[in-house]
N, CA, C and O atoms as CSV, one atom per row, in Angstrom:
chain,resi,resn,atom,element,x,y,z
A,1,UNK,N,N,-10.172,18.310,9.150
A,1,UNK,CA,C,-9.704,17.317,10.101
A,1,UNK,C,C,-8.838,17.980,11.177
A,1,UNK,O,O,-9.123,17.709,12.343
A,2,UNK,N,N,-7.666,18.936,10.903
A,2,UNK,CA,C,-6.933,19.489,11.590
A,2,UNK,C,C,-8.005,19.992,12.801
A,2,UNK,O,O,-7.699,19.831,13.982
A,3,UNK,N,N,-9.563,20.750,12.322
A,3,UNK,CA,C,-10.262,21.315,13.597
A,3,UNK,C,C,-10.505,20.275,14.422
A,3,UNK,O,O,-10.181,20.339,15.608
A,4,UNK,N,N,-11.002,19.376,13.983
A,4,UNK,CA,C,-11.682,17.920,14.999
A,4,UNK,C,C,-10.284,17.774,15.741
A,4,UNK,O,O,-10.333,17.738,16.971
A,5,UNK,N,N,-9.494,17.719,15.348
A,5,UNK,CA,C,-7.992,17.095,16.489
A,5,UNK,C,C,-7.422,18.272,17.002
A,5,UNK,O,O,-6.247,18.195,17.360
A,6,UNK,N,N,-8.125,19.560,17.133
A,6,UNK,CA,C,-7.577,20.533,17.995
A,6,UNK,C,C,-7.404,20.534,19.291
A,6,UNK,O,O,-8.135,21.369,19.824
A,7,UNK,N,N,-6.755,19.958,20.014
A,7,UNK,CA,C,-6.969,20.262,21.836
A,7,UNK,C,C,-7.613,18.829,22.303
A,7,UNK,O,O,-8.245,18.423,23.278
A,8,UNK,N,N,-7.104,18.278,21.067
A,8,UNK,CA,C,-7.682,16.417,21.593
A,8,UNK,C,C,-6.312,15.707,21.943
A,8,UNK,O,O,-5.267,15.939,21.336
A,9,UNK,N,N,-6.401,15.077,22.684
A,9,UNK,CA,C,-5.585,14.154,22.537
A,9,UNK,C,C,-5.335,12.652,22.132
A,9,UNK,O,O,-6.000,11.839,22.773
A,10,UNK,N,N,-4.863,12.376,21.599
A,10,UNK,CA,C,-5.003,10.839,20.626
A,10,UNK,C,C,-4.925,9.497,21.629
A,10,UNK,O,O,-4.144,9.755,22.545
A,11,UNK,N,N,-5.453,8.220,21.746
A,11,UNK,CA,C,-4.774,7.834,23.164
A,11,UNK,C,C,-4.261,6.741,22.647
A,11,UNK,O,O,-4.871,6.339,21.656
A,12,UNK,N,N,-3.182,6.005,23.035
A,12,UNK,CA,C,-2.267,5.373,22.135
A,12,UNK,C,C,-2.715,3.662,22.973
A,12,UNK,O,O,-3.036,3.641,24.162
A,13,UNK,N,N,-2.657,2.391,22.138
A,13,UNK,CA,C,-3.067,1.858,22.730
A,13,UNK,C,C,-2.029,0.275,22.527
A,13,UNK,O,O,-2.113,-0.782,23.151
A,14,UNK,N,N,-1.357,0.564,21.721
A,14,UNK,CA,C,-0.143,-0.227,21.357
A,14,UNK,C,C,0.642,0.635,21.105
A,14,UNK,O,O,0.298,1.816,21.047
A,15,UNK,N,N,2.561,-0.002,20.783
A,15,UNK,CA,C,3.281,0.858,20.610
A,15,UNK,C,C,3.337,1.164,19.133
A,15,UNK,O,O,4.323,1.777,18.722
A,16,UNK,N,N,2.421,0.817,18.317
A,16,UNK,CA,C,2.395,1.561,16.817
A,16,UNK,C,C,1.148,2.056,16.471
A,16,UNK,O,O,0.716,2.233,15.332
A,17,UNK,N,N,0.325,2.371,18.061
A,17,UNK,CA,C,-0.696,3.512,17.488
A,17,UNK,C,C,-0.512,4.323,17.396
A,17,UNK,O,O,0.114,4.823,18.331
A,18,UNK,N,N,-0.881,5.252,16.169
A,18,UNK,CA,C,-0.882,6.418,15.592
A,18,UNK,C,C,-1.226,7.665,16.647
A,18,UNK,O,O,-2.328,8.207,16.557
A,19,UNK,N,N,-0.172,8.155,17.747
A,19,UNK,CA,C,-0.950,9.078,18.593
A,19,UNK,C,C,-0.292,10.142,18.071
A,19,UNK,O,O,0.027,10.456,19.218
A,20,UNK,N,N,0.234,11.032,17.381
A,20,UNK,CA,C,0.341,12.258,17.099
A,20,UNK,C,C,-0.368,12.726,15.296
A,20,UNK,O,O,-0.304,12.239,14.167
A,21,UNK,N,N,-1.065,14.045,16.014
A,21,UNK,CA,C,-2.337,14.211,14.780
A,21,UNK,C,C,-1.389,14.197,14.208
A,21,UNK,O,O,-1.301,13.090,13.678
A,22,UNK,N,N,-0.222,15.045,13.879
A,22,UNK,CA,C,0.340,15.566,12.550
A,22,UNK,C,C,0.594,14.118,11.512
A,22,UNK,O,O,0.267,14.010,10.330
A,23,UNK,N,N,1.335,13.001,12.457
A,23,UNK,CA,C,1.523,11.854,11.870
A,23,UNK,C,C,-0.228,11.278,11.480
A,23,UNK,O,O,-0.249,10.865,10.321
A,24,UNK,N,N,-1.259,11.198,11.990
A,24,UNK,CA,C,-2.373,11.129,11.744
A,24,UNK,C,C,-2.601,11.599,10.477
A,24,UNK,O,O,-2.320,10.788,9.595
A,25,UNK,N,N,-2.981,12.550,10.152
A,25,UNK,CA,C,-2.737,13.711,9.201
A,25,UNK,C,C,-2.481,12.785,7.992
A,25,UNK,O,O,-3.178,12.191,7.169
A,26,UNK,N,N,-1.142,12.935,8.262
A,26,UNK,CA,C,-0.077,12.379,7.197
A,26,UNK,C,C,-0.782,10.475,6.409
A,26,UNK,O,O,-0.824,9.921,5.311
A,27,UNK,N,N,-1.103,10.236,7.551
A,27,UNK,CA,C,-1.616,8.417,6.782
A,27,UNK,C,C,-3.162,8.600,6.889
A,27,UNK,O,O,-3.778,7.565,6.635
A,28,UNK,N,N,-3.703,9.365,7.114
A,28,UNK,CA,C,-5.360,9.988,6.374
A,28,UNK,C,C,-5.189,9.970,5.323
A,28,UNK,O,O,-5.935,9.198,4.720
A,29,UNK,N,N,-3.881,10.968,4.227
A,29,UNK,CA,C,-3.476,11.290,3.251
A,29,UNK,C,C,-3.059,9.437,2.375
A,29,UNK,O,O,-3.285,9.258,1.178
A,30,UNK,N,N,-2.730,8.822,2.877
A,30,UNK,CA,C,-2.342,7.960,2.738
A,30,UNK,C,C,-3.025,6.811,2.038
A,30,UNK,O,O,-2.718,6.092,1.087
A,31,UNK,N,N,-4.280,6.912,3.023
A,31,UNK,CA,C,-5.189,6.240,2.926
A,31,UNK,C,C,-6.010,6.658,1.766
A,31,UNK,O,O,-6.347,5.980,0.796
A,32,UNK,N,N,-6.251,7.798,2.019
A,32,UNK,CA,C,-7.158,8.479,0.775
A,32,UNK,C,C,-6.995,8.464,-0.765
A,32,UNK,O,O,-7.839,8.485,-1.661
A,33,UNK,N,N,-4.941,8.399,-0.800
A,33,UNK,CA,C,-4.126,8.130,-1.988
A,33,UNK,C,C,-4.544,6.843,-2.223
A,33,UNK,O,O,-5.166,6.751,-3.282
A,34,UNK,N,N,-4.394,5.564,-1.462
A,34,UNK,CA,C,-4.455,4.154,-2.157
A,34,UNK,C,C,-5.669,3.463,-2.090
A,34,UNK,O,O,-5.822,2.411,-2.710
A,35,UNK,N,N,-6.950,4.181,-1.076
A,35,UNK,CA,C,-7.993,3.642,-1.133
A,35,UNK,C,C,-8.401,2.963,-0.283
A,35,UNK,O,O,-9.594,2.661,-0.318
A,36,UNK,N,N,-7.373,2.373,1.021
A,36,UNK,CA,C,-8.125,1.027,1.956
A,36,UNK,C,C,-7.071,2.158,3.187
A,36,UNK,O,O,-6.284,3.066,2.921
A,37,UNK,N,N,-7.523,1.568,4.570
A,37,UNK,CA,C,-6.646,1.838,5.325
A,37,UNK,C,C,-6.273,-0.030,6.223
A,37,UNK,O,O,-6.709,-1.180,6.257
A,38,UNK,N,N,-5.408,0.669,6.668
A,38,UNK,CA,C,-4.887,-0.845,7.897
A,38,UNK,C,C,-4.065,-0.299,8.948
A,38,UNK,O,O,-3.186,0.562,8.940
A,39,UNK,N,N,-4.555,-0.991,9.827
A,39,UNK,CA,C,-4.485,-1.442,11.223
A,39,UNK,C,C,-3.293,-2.623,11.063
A,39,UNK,O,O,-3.624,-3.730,10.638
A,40,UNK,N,N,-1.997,-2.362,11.396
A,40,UNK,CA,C,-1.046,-3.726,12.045
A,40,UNK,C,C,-0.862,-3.238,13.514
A,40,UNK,O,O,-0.020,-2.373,13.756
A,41,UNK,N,N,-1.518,-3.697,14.354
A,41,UNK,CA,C,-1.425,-3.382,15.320
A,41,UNK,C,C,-1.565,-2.756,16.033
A,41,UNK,O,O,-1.240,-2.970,17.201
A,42,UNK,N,N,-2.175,-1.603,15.561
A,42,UNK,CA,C,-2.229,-0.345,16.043
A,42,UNK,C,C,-3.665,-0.645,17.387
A,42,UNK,O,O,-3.650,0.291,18.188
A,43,UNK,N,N,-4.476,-1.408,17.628
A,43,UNK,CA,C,-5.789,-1.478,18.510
A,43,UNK,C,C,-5.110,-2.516,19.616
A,43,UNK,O,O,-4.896,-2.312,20.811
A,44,UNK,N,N,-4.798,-3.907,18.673
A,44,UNK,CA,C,-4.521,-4.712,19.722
A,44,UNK,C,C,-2.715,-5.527,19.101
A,44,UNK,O,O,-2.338,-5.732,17.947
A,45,UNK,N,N,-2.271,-5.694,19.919
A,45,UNK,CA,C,-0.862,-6.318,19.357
A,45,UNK,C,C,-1.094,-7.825,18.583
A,45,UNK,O,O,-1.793,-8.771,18.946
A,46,UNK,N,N,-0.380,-7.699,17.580
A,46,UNK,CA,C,-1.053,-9.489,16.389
A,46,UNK,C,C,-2.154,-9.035,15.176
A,46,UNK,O,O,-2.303,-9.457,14.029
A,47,UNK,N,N,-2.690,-8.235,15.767
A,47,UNK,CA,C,-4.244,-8.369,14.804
A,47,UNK,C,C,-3.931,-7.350,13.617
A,47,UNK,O,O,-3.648,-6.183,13.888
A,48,UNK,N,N,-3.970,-7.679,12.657
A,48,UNK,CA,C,-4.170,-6.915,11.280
A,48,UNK,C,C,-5.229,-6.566,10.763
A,48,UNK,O,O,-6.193,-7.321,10.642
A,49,UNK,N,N,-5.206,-5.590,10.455
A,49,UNK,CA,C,-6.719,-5.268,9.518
A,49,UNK,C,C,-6.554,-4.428,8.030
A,49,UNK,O,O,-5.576,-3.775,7.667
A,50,UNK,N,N,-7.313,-4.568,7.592
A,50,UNK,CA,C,-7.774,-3.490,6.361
A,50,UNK,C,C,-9.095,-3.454,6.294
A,50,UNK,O,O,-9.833,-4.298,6.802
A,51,UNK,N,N,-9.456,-2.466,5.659
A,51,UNK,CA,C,-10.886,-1.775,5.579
A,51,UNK,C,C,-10.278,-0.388,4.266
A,51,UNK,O,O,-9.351,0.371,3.986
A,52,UNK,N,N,-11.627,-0.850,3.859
A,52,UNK,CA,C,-12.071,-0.134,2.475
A,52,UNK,C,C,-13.378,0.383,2.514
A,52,UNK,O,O,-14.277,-0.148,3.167
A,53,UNK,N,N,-13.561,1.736,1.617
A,53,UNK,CA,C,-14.908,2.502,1.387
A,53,UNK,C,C,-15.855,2.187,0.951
A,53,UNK,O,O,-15.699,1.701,-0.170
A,54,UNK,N,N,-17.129,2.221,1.384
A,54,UNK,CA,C,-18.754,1.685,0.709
A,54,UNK,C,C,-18.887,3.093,0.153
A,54,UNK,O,O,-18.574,3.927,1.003
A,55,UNK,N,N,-19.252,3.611,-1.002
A,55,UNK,CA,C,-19.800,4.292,-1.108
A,55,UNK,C,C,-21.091,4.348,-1.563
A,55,UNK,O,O,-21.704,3.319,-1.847
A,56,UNK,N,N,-21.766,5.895,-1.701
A,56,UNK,CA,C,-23.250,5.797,-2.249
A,56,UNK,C,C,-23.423,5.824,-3.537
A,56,UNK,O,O,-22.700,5.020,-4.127
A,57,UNK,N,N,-24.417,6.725,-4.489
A,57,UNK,CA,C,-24.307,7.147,-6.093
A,57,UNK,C,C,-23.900,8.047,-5.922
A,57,UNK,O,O,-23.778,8.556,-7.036
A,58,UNK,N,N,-23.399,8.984,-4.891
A,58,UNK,CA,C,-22.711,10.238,-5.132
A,58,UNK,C,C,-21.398,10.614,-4.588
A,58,UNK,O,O,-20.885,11.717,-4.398
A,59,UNK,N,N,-20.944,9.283,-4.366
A,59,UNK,CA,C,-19.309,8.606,-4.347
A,59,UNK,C,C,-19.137,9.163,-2.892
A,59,UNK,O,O,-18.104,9.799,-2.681
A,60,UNK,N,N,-19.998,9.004,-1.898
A,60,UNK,CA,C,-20.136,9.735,-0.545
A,60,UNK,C,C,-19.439,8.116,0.135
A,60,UNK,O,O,-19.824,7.014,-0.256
A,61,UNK,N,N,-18.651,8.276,0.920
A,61,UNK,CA,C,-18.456,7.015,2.010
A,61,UNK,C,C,-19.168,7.222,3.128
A,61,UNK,O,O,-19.186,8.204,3.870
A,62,UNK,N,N,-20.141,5.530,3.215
A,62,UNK,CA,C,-21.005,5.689,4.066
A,62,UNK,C,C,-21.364,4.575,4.829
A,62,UNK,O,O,-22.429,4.179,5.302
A,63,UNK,N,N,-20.113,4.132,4.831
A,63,UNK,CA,C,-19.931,2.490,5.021
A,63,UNK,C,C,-18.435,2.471,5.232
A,63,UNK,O,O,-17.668,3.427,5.349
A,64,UNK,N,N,-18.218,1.332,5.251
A,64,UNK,CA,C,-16.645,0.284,5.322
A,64,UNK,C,C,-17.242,-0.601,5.437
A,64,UNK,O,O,-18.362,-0.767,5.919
A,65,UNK,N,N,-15.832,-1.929,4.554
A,65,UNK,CA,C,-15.762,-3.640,5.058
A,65,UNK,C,C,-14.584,-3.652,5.890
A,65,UNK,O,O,-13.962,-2.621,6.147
A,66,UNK,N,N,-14.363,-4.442,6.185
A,66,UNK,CA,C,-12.802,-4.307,7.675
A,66,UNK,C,C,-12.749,-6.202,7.284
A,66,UNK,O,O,-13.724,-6.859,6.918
A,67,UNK,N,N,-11.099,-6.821,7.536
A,67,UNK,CA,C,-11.388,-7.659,7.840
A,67,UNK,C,C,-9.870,-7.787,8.566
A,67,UNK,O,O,-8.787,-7.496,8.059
A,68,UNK,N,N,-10.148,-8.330,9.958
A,68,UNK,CA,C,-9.217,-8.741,10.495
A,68,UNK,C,C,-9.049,-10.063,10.696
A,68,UNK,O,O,-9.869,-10.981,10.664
A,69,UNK,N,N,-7.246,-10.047,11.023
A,69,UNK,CA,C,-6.246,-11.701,10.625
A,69,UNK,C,C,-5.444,-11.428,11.702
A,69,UNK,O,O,-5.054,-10.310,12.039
A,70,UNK,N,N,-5.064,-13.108,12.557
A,70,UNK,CA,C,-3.702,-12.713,13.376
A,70,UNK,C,C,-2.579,-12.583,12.156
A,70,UNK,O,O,-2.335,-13.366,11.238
A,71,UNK,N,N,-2.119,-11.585,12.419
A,71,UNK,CA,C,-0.829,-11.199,12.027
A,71,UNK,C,C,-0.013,-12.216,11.373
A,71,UNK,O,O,0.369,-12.152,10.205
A,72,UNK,N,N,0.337,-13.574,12.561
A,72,UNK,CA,C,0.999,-14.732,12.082
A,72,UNK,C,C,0.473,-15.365,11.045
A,72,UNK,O,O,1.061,-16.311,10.520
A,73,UNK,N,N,-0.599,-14.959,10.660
A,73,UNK,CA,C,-1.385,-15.919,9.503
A,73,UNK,C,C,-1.176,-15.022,8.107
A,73,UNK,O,O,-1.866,-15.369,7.148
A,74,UNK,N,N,-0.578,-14.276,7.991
A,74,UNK,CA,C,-0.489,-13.141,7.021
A,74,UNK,C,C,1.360,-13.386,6.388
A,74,UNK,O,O,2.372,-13.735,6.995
A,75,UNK,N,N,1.070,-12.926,4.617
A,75,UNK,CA,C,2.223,-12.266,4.092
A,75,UNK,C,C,1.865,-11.341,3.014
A,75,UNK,O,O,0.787,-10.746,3.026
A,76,UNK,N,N,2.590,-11.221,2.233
A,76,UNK,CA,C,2.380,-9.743,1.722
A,76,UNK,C,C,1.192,-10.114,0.341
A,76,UNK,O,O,0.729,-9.273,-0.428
A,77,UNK,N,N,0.844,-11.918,0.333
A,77,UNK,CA,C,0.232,-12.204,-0.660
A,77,UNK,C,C,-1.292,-12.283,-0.024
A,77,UNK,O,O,-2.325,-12.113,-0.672
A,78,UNK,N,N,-1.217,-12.537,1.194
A,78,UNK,CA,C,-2.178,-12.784,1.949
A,78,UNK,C,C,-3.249,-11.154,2.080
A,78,UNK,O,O,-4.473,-11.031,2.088
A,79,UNK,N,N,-2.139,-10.102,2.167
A,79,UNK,CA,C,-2.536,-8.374,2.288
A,79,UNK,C,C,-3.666,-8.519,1.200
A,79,UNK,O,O,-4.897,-8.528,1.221
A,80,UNK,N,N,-2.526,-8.648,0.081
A,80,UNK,CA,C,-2.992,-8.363,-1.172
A,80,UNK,C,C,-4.361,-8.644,-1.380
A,80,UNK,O,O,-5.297,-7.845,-1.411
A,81,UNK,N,N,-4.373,-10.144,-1.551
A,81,UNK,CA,C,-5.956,-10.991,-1.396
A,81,UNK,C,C,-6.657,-10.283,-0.253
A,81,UNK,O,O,-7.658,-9.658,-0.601
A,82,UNK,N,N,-6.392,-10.250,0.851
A,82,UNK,CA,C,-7.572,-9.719,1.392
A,82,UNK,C,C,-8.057,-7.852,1.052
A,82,UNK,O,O,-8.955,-7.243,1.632
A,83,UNK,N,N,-7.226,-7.359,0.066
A,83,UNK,CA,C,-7.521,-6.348,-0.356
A,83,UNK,C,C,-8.377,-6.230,-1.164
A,83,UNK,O,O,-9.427,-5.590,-1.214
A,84,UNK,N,N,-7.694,-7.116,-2.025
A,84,UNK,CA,C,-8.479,-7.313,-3.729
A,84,UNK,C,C,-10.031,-7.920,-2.827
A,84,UNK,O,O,-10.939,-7.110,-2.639
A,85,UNK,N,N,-10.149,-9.161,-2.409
A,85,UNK,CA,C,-11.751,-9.201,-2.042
A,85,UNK,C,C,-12.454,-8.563,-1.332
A,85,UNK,O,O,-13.675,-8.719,-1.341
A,86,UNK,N,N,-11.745,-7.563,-0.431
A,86,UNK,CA,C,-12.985,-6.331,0.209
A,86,UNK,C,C,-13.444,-5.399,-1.022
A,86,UNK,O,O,-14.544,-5.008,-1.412
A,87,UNK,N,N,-11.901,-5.186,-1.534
A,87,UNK,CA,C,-12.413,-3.797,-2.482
A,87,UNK,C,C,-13.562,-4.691,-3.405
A,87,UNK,O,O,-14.705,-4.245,-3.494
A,88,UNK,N,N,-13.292,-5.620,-3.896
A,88,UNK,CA,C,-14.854,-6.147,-5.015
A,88,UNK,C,C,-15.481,-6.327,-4.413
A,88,UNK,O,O,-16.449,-6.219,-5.166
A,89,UNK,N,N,-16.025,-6.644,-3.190
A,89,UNK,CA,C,-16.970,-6.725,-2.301
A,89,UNK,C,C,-17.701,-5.397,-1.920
A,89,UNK,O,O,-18.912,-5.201,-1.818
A,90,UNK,N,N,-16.391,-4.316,-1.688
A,90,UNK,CA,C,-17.061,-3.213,-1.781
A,90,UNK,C,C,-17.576,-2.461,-2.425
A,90,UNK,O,O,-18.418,-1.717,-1.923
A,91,UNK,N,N,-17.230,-2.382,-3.857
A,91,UNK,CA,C,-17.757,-1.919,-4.985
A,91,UNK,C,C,-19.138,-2.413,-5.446
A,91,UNK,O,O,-20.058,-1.736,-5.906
A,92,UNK,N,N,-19.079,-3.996,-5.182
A,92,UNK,CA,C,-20.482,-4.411,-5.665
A,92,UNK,C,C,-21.491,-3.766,-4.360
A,92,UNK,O,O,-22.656,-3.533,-4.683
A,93,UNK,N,N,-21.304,-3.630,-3.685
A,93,UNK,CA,C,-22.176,-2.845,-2.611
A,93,UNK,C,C,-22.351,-1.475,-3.095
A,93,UNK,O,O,-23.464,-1.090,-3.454
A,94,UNK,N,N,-21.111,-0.559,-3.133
A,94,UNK,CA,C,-21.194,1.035,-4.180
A,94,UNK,C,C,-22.396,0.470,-5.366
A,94,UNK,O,O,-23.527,0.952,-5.308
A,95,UNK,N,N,-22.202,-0.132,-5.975
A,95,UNK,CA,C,-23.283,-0.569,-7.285
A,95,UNK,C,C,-24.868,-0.551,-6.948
A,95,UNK,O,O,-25.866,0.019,-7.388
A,96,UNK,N,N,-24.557,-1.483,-5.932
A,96,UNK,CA,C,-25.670,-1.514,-5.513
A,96,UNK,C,C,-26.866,-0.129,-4.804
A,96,UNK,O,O,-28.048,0.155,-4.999
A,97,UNK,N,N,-25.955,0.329,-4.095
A,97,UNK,CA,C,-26.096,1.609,-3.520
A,97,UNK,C,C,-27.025,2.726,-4.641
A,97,UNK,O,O,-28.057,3.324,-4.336
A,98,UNK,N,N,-26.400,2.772,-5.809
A,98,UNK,CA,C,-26.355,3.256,-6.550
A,98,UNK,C,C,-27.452,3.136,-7.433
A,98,UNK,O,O,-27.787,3.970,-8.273
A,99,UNK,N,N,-28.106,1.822,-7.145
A,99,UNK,CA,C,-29.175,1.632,-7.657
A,99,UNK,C,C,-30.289,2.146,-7.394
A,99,UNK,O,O,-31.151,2.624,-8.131
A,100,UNK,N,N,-30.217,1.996,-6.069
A,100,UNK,CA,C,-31.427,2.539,-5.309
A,100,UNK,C,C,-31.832,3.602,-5.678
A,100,UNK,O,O,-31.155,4.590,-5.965
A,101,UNK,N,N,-33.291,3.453,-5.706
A,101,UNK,CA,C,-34.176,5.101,-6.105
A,101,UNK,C,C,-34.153,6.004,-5.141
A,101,UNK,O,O,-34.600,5.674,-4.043
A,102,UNK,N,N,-33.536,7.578,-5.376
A,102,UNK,CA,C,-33.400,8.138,-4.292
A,102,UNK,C,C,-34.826,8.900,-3.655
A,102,UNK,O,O,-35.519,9.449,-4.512
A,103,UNK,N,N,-35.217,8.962,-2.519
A,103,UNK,CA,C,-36.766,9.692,-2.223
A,103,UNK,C,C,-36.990,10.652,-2.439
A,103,UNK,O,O,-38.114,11.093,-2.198
């Protein structure tokens, strides 16, 4: 990852987008530790998101679900739930994936 963000510059598009790689970096790591990533704001000001991994049978991510909320419609029970139903949503898709006969 460090090569892809060599001599790039990040372009910031609210005041809590993520524009410096190193901080980048750092919540890649983040993401990768707990499994989903989110967006509060970071694209457009209000809008929340999370998004979680589709994977294949060979645990490859090759996909995402995303679901975005205004902000005001959200609390920390609201996160939660919309966590818990992407990730089972996403898994039964991994399952599925998984089924498939490979060519």
């Amino acid at each position: 990852m460090r090569r892809r963000l060599k001599g790039r510059r990040l372009e910031r598009f609210t005041e809590t987008t993520i524009a410096d790689p190193a901080a980048l970096l750092v919540e890649l790591e983040k993401i990768r530790r707990r499994g989903y990533a989110i967006d509060d704001g970071e694209m457009t000001v209000g809008v929340y998101c999370v998004a979680v991994p589709v994977r294949n049978h060979l645990g490859e991510t090759v996909a995402a679900l995303s679901s975005s909320v205004p902000d005001a419609r959200l609390s920390p029970e609201k996160v939660d739930e919309m966590i818990a139903v992407l990730t089972k949503q996403a898994d039964a898709i991994s399952r599925a994936l998984g089924s498939v006969p490979r060519d």
